[in-house]
N, CA and C atoms of all chains as a GROMACS GRO file, in nm:
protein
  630
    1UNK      N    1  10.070   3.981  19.237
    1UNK     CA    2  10.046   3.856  19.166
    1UNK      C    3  10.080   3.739  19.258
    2UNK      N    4   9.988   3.666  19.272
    2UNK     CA    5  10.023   3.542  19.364
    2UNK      C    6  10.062   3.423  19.321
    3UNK      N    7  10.174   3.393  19.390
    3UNK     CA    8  10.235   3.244  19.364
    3UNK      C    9  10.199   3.133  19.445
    4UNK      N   10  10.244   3.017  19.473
    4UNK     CA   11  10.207   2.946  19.577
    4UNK      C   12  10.296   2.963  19.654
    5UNK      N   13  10.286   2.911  19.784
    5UNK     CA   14  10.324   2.984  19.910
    5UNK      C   15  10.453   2.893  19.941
    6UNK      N   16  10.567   2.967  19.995
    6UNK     CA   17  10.668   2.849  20.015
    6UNK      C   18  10.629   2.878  20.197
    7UNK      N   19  10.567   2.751  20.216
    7UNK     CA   20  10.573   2.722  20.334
    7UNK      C   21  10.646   2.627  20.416
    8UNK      N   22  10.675   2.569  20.557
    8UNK     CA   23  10.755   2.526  20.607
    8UNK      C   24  10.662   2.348  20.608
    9UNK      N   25  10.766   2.240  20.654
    9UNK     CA   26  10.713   2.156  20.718
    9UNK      C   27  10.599   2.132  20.779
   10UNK      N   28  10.461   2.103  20.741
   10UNK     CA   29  10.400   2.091  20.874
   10UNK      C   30  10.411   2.004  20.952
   11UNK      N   31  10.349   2.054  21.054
   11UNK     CA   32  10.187   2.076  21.144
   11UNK      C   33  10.232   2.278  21.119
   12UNK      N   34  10.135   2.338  21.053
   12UNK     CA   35  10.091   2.456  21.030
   12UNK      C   36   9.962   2.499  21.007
   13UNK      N   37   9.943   2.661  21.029
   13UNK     CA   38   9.835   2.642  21.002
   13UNK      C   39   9.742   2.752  20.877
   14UNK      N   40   9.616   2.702  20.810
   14UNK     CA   41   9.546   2.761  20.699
   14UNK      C   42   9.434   2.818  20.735
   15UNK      N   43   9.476   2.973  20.722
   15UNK     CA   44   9.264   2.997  20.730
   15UNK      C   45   9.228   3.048  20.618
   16UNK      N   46   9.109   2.962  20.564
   16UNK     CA   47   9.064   2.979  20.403
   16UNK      C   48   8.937   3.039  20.376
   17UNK      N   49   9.042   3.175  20.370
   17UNK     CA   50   8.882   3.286  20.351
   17UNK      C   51   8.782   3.298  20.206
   18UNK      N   52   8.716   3.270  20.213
   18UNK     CA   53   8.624   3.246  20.104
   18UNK      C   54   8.512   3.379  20.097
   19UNK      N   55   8.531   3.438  19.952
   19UNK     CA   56   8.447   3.546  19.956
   19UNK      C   57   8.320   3.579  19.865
   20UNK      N   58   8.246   3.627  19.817
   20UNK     CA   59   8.154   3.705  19.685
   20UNK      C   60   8.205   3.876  19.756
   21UNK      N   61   8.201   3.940  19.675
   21UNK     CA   62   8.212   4.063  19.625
   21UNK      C   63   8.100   4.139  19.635
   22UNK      N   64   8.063   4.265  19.654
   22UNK     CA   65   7.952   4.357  19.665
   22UNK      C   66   8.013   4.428  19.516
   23UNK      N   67   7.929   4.504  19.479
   23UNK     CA   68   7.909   4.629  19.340
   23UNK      C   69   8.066   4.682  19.354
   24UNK      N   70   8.135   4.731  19.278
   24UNK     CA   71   8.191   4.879  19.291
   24UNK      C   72   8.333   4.836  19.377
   25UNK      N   73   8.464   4.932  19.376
   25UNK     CA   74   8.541   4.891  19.414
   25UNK      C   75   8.572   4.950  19.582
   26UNK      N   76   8.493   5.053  19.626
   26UNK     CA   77   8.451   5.122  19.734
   26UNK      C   78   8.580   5.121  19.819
   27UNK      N   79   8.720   5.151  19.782
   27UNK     CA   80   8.849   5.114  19.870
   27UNK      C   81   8.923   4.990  19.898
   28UNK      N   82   8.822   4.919  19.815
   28UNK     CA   83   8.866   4.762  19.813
   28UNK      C   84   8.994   4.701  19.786
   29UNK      N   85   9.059   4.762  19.633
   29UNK     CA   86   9.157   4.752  19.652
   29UNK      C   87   9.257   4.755  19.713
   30UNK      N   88   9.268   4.961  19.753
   30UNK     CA   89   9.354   4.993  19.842
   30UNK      C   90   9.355   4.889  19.984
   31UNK      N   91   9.252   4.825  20.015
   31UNK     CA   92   9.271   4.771  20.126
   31UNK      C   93   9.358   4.629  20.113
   32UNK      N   94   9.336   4.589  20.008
   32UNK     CA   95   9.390   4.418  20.009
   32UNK      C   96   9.539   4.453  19.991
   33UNK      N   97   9.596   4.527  19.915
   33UNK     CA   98   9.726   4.548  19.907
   33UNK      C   99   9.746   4.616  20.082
   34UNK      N  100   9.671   4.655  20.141
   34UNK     CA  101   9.732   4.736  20.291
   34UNK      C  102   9.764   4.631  20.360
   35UNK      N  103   9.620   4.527  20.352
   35UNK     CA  104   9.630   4.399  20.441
   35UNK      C  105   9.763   4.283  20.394
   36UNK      N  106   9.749   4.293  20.245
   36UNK     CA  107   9.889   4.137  20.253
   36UNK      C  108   9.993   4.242  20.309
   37UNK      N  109  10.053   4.346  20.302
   37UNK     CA  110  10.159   4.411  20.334
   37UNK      C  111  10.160   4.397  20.494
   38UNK      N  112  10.057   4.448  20.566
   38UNK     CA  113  10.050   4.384  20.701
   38UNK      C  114  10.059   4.288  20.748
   39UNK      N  115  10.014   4.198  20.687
   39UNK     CA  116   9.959   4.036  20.683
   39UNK      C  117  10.110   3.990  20.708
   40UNK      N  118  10.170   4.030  20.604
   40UNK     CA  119  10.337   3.970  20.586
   40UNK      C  120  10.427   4.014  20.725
   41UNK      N  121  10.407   4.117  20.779
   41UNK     CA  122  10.452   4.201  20.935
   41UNK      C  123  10.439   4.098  21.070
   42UNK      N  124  10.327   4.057  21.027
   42UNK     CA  125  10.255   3.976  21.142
   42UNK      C  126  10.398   3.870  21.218
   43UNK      N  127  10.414   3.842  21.325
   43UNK     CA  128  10.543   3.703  21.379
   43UNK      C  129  10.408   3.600  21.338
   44UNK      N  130  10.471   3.492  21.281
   44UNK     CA  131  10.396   3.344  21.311
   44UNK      C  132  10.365   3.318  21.155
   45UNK      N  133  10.400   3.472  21.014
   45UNK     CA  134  10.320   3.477  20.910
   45UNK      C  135  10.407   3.372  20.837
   46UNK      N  136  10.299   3.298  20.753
   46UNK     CA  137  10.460   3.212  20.656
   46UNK      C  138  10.419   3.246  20.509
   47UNK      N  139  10.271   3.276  20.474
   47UNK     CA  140  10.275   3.329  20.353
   47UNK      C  141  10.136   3.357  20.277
   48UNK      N  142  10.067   3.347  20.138
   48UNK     CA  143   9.970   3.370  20.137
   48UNK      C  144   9.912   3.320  20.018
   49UNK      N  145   9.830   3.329  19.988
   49UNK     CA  146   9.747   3.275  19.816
   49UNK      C  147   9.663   3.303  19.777
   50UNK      N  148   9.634   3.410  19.665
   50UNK     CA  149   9.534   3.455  19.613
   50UNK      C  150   9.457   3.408  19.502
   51UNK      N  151   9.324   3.378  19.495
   51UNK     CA  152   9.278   3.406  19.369
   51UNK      C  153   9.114   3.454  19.347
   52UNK      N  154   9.055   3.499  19.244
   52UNK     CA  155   8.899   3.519  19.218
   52UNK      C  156   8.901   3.507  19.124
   53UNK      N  157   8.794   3.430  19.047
   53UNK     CA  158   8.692   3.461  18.964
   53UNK      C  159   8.552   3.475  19.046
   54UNK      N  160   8.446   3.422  19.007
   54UNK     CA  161   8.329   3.452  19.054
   54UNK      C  162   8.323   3.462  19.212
   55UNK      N  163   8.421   3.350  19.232
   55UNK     CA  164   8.421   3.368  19.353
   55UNK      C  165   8.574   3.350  19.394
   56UNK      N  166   8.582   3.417  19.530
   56UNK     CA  167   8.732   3.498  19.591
   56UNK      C  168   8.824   3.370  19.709
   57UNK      N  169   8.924   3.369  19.676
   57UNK     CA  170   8.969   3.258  19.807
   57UNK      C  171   9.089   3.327  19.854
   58UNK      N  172   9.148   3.307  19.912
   58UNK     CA  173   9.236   3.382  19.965
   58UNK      C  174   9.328   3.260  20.114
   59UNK      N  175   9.364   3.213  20.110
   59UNK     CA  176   9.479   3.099  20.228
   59UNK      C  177   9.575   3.175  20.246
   60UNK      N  178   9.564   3.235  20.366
   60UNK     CA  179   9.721   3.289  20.495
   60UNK      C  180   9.750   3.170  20.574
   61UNK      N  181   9.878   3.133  20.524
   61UNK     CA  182   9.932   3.053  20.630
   61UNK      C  183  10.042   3.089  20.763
   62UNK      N  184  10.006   3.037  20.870
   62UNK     CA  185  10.038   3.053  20.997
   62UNK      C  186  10.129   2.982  21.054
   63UNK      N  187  10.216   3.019  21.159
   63UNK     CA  188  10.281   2.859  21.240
   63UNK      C  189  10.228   2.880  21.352
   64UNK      N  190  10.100   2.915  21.406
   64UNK     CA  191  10.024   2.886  21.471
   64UNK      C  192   9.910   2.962  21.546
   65UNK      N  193   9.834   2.917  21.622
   65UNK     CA  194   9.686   2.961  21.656
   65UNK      C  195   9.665   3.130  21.687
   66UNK      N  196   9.742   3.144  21.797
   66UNK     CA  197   9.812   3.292  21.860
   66UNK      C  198   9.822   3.336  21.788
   67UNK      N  199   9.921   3.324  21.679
   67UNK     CA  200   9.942   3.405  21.557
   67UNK      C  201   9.782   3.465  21.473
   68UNK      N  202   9.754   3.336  21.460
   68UNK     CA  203   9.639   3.426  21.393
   68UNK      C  204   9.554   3.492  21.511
   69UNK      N  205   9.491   3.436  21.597
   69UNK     CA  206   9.442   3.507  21.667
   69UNK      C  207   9.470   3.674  21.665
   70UNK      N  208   9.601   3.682  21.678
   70UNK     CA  209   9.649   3.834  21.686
   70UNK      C  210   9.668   3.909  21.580
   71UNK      N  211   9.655   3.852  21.474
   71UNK     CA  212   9.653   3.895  21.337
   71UNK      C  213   9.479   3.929  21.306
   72UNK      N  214   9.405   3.847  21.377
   72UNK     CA  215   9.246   3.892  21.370
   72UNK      C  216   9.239   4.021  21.466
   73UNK      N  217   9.324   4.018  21.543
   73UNK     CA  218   9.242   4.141  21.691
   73UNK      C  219   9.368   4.261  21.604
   74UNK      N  220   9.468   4.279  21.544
   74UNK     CA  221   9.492   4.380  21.478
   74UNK      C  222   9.443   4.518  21.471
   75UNK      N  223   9.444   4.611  21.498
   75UNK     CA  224   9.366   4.731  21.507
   75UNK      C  225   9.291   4.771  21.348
   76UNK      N  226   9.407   4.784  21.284
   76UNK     CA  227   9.427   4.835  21.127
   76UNK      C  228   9.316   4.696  21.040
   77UNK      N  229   9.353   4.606  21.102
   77UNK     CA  230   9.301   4.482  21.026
   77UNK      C  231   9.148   4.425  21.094
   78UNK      N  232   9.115   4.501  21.204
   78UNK     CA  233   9.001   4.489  21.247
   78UNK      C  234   8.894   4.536  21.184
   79UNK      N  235   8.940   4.687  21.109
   79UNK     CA  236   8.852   4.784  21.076
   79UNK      C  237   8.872   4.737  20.952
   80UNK      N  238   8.949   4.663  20.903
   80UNK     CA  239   8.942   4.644  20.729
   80UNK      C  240   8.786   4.520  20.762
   81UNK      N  241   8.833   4.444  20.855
   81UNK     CA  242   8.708   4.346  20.908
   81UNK      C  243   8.553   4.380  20.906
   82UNK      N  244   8.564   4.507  20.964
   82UNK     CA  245   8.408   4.608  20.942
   82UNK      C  246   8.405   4.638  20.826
   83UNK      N  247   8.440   4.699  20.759
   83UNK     CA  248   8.438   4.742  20.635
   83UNK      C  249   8.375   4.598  20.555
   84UNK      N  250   8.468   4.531  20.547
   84UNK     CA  251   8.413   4.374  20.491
   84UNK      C  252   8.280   4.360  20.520
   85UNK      N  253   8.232   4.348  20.677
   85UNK     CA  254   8.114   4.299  20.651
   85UNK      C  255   8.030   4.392  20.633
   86UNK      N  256   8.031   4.567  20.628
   86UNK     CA  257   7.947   4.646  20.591
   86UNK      C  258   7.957   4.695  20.437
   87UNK      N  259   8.062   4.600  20.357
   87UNK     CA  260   8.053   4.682  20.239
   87UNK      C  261   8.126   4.621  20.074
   88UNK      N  262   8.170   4.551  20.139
   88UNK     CA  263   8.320   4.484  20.069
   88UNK      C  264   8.236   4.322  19.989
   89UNK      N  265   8.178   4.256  20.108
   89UNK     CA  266   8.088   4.120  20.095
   89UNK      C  267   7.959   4.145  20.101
   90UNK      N  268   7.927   4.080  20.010
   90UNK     CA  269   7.783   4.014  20.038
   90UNK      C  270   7.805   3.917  20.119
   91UNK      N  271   7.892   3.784  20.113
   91UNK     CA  272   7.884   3.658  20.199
   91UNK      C  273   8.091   3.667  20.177
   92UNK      N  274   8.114   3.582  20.286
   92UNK     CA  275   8.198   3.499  20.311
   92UNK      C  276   8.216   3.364  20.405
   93UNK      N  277   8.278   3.321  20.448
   93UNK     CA  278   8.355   3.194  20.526
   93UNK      C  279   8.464   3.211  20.595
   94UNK      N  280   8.538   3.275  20.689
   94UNK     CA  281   8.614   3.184  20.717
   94UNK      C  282   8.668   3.080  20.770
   95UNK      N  283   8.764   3.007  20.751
   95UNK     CA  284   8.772   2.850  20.786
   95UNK      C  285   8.911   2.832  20.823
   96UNK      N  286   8.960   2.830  20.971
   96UNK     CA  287   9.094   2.784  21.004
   96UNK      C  288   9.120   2.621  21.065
   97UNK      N  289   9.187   2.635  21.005
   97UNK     CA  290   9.267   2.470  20.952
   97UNK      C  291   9.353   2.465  21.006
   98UNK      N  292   9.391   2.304  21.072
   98UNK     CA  293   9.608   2.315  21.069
   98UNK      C  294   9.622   2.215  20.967
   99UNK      N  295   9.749   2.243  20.915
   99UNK     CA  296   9.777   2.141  20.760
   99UNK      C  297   9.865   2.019  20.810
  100UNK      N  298   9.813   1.946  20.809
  100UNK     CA  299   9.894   1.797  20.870
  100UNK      C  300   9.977   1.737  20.768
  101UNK      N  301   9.954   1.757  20.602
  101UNK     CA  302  10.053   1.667  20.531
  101UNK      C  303  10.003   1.801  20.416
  102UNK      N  304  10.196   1.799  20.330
  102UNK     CA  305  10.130   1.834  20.241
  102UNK      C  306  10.262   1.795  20.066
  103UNK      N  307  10.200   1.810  19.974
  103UNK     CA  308  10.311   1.710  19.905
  103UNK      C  309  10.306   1.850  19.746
  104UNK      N  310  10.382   1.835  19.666
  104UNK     CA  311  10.374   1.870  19.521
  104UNK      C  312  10.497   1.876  19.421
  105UNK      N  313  10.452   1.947  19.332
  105UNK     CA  314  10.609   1.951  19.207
  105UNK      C  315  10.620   2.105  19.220
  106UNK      N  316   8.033   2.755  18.802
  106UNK     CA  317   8.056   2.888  18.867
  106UNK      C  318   8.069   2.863  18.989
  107UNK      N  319   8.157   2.841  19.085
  107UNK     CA  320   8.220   2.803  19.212
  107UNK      C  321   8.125   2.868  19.306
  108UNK      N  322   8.089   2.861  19.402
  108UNK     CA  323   8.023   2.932  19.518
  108UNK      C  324   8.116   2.900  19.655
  109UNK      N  325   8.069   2.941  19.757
  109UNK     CA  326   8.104   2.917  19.892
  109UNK      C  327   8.048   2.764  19.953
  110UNK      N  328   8.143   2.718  19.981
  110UNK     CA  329   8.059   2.516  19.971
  110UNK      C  330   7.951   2.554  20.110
  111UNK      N  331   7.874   2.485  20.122
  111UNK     CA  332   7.775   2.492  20.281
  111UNK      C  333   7.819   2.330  20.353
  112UNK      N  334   7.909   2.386  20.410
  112UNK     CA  335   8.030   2.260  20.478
  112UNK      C  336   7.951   2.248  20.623
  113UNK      N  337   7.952   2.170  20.716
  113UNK     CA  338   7.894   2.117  20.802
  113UNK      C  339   7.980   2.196  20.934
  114UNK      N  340   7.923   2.231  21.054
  114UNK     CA  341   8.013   2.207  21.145
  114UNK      C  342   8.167   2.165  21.159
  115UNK      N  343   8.253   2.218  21.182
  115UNK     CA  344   8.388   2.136  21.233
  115UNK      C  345   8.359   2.045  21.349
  116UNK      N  346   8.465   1.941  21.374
  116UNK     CA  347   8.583   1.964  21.264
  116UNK      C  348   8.553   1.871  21.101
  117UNK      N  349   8.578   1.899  21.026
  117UNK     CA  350   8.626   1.853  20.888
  117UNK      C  351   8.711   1.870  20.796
  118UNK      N  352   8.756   1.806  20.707
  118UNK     CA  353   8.887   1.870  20.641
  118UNK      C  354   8.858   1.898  20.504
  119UNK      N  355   8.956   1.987  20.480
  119UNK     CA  356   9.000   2.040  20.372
  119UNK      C  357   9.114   2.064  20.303
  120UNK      N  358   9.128   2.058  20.166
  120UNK     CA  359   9.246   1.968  20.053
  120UNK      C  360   9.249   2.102  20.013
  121UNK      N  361   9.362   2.136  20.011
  121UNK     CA  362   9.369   2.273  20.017
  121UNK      C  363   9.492   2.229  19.837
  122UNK      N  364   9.430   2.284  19.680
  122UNK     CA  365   9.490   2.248  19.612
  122UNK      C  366   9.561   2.414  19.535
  123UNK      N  367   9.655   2.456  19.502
  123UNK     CA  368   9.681   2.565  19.477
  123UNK      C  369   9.835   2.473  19.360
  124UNK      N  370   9.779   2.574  19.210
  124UNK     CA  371   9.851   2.523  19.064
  124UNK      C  372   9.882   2.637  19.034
  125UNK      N  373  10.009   2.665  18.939
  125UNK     CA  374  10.020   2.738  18.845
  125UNK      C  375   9.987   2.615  18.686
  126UNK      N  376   9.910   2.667  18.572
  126UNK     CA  377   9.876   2.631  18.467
  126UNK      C  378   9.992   2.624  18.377
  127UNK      N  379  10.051   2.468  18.277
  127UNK     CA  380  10.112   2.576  18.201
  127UNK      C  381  10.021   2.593  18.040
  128UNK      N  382  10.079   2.646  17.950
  128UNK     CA  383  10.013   2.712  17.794
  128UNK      C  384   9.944   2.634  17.827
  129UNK      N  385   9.827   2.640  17.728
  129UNK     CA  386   9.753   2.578  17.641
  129UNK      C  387   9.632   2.489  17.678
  130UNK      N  388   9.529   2.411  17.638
  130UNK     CA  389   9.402   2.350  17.745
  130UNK      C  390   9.472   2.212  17.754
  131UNK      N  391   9.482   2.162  17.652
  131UNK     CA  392   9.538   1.999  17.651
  131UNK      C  393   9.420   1.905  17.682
  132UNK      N  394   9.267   1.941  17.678
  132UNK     CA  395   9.210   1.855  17.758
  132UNK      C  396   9.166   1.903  17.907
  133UNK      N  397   9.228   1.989  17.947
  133UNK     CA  398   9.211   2.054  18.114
  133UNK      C  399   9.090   2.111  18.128
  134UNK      N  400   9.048   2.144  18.081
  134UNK     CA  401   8.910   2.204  18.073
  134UNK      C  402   8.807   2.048  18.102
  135UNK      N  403   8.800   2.006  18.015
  135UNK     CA  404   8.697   1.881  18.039
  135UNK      C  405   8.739   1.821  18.145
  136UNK      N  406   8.841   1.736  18.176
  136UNK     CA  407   8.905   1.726  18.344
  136UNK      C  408   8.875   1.761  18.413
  137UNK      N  409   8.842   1.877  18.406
  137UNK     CA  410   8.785   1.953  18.597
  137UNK      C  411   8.707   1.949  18.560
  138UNK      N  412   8.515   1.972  18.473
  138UNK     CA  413   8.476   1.942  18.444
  138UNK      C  414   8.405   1.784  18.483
  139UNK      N  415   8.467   1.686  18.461
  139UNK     CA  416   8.467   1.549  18.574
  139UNK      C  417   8.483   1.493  18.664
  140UNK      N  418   8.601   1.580  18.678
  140UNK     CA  419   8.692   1.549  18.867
  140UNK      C  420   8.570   1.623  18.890
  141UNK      N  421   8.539   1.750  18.879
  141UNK     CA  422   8.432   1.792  18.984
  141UNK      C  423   8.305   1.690  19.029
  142UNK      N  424   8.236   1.686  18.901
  142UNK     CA  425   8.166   1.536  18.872
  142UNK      C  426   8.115   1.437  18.980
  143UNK      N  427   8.279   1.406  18.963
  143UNK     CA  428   8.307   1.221  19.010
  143UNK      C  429   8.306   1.280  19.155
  144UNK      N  430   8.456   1.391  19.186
  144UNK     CA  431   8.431   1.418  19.346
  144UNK      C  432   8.301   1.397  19.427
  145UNK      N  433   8.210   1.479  19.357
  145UNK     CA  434   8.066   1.510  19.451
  145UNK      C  435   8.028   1.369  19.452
  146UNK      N  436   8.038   1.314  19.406
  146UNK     CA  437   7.999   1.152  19.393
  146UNK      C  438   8.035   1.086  19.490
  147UNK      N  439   8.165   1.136  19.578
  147UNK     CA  440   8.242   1.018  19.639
  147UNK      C  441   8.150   1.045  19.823
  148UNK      N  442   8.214   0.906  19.893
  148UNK     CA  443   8.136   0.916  20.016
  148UNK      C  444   8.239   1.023  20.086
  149UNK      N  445   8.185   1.063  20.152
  149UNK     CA  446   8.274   1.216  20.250
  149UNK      C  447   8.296   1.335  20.159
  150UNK      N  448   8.244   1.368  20.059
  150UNK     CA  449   8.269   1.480  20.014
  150UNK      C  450   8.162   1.600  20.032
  151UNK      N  451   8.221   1.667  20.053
  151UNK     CA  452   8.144   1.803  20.177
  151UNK      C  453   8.116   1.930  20.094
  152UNK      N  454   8.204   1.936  19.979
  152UNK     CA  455   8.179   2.059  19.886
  152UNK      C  456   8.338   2.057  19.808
  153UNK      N  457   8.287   2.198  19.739
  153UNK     CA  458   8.420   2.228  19.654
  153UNK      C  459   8.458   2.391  19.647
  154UNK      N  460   8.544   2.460  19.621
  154UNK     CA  461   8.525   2.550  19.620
  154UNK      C  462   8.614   2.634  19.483
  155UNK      N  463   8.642   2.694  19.441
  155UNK     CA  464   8.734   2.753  19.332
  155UNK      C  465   8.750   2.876  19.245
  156UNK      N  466   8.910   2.879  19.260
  156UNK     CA  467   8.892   3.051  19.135
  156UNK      C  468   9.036   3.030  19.111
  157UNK      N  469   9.075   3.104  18.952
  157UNK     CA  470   9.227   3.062  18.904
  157UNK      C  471   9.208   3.208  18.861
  158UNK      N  472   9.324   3.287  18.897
  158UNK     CA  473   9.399   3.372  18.794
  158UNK      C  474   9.509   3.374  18.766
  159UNK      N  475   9.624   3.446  18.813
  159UNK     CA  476   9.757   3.421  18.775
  159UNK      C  477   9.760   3.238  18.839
  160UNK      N  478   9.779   3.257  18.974
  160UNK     CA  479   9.764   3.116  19.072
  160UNK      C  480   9.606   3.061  19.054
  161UNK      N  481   9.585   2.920  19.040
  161UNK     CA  482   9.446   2.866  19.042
  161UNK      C  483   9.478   2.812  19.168
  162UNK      N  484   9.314   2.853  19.264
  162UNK     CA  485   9.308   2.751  19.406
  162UNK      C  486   9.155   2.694  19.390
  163UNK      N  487   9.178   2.524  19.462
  163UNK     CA  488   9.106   2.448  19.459
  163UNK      C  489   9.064   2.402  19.581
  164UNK      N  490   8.990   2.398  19.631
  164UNK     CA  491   9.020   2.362  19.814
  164UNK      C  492   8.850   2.269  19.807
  165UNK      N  493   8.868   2.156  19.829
  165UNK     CA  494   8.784   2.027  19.856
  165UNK      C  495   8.766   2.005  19.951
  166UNK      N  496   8.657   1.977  20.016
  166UNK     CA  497   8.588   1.971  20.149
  166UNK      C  498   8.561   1.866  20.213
  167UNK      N  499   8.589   1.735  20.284
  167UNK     CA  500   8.546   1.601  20.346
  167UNK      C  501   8.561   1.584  20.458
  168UNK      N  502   8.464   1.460  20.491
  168UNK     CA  503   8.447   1.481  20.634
  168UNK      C  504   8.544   1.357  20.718
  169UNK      N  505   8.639   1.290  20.655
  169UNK     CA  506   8.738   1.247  20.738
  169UNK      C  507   8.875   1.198  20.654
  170UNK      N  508   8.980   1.161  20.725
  170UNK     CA  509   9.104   1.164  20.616
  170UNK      C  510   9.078   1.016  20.528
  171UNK      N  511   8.988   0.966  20.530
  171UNK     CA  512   8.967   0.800  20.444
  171UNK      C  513   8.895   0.829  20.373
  172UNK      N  514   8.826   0.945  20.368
  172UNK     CA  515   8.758   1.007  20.239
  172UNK      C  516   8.851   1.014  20.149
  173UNK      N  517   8.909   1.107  20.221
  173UNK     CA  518   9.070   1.176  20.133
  173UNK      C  519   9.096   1.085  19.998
  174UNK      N  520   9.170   0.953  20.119
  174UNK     CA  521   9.274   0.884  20.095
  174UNK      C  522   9.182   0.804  19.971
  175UNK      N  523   9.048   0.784  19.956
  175UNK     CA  524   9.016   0.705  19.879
  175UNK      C  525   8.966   0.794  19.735
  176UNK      N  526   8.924   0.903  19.763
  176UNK     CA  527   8.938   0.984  19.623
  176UNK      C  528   9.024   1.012  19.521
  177UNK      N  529   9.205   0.992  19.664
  177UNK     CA  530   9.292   0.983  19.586
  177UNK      C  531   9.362   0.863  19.508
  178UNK      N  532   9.303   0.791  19.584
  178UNK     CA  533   9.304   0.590  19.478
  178UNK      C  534   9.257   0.570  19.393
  179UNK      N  535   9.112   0.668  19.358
  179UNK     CA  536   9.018   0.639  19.256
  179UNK      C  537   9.072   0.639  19.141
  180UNK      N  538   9.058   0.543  19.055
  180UNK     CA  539   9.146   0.528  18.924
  180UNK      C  540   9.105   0.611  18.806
  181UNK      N  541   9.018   0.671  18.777
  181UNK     CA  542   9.004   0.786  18.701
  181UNK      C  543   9.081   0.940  18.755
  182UNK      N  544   9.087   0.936  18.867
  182UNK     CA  545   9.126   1.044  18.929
  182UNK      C  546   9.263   1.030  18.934
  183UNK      N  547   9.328   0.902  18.935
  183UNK     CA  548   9.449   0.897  18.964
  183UNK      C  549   9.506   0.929  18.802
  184UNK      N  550   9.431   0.836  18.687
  184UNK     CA  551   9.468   0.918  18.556
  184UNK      C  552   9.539   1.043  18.531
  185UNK      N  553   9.366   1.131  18.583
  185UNK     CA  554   9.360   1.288  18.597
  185UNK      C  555   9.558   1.343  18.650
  186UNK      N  556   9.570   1.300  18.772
  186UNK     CA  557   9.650   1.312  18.856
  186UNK      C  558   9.826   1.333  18.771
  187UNK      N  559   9.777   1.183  18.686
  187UNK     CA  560   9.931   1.205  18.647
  187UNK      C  561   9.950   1.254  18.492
  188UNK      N  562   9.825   1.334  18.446
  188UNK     CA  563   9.817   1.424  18.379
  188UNK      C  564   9.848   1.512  18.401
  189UNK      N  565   9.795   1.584  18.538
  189UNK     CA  566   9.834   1.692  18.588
  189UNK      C  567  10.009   1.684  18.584
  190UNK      N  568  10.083   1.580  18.643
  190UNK     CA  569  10.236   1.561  18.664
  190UNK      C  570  10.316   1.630  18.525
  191UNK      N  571  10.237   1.532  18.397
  191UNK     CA  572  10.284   1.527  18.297
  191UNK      C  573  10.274   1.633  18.175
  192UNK      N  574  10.154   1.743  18.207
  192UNK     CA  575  10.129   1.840  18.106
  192UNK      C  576  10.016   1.982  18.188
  193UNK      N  577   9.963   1.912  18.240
  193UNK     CA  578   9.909   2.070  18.265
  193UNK      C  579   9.931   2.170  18.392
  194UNK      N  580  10.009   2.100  18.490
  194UNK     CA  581  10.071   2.184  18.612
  194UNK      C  582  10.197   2.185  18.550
  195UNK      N  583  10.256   2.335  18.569
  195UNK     CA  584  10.407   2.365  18.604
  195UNK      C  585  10.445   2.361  18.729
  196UNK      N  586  10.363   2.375  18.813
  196UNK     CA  587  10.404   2.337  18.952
  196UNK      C  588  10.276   2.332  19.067
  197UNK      N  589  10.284   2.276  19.165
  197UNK     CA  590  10.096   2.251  19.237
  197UNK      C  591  10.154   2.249  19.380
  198UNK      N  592  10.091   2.249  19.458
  198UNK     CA  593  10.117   2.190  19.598
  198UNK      C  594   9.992   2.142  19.696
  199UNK      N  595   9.972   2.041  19.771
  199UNK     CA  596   9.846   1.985  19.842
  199UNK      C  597   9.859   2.048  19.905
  200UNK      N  598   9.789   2.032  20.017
  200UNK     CA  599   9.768   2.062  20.189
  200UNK      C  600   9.669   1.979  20.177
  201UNK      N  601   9.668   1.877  20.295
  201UNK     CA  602   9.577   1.840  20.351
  201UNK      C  603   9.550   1.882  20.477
  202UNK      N  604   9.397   1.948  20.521
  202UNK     CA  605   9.408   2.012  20.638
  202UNK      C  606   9.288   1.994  20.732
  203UNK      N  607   9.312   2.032  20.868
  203UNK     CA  608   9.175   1.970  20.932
  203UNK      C  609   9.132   2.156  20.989
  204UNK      N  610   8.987   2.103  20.944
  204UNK     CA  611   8.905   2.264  21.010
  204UNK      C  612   8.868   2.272  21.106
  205UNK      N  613   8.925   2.348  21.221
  205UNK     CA  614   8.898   2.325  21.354
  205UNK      C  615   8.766   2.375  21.379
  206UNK      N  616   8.755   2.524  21.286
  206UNK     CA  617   8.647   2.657  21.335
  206UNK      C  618   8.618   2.708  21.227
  207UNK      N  619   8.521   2.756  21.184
  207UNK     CA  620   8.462   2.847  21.086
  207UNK      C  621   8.370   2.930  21.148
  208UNK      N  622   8.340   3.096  21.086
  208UNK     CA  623   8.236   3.161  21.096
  208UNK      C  624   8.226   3.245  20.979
  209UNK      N  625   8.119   3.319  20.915
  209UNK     CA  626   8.119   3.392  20.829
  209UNK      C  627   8.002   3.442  20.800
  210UNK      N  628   7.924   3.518  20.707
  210UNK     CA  629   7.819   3.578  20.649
  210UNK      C  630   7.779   3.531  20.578
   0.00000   0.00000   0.00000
C-alpha cells in the first residue's frame, strides 16, 4: 500500500513512470512487489509512489542521476524491463526529473 | 479517464502532486472536474496525468516555472487549494520538477 514518500530536501531526483496495462496478470504482480523490494536495495533510493486506475503512475525517487542510471542497468530489473515491453504494456513513458522545490501538509 | 499526456521534448516540467483523501466527497469530485478544466486552459500547460487508490497521484505537465507560478495565483485555483488545506487532503505533498529525458512506448 503506498504512502507518500518521505523524501529529503531537494535538489533530488523523480522518474515518473507512466503506464496502460496489457490483458491478464502474466507475472505482473509477482514482479512489482520483486522490483519495489529491489528498488528499496538500490544506494541513492529515497523512496516511491504508487497508484492505477485506468491508468498506472508510479514516482521512484533518487538522490541522484548514477543512481538511477544503475538502478536501470540492474540485471534482475533489466529483464523485468523486457518483460514490460514484451508483455506487461501496451504503452508507457518514462520521464526523469530533478525536483527543485517541494512544499505540503 | 487519465491517459499518458503527449508532452513535448525536454526539458519541461512537471508538478508532481501525490494526496492521501480524507472520508467523504465534500464537493471533490466536481473540483477536479474544473481544476482539470481551467488547467488545460492555462498558457504552458503541457498535459495532465492521473490515478488514486490507497495514495492519489497527480502529476501536471508545463513548459516553464512561470507557468507554474501563475496557475498557482489563479484565484479559482487558489480557492480549490485552500479547500484542499481545509477538508479534503489529510495530507499532500508538491514537487515541482524539471524533465531532463523521457523515452517510452
Amino acid at each position: 500500500m503506498s504512502t507518500i514518500a518521505a523524501t529529503p530536501k531537494p535538489p533530488y531526483y523523480a522518474v515518473i513512470f507512466t503506464s496502460h496495462r496489457t490483458d491478464g496478470d502474466n507475472g505482473y504482480g509477482d514482479m512489482v512487489t520483486r522490483m519495489v523490494e529491489l528498488a528499496a536495495q538500490q544506494p541513492g533510493y529515497l523512496g516511491i509512489e504508487s497508484a492505477r486506475e485506468h491508468l498506472g503512475i508510479t514516482v521512484s525517487y533518487w538522490s541522484d542521476l548514477e543512481s538511477i542510471k544503475n538502478w536501470k542497468a540492474d540485471l534482475e530489473h533489466k529483464r523485468a524491463q523486457e518483460y514490460g515491453h514484451e508483455k506487461w504494456y501496451s504503452s508507457f513513458k518514462v520521464r526523469i526529473s530533478k525536483v527543485e522545490r517541494d512544499y505540503g501538509i
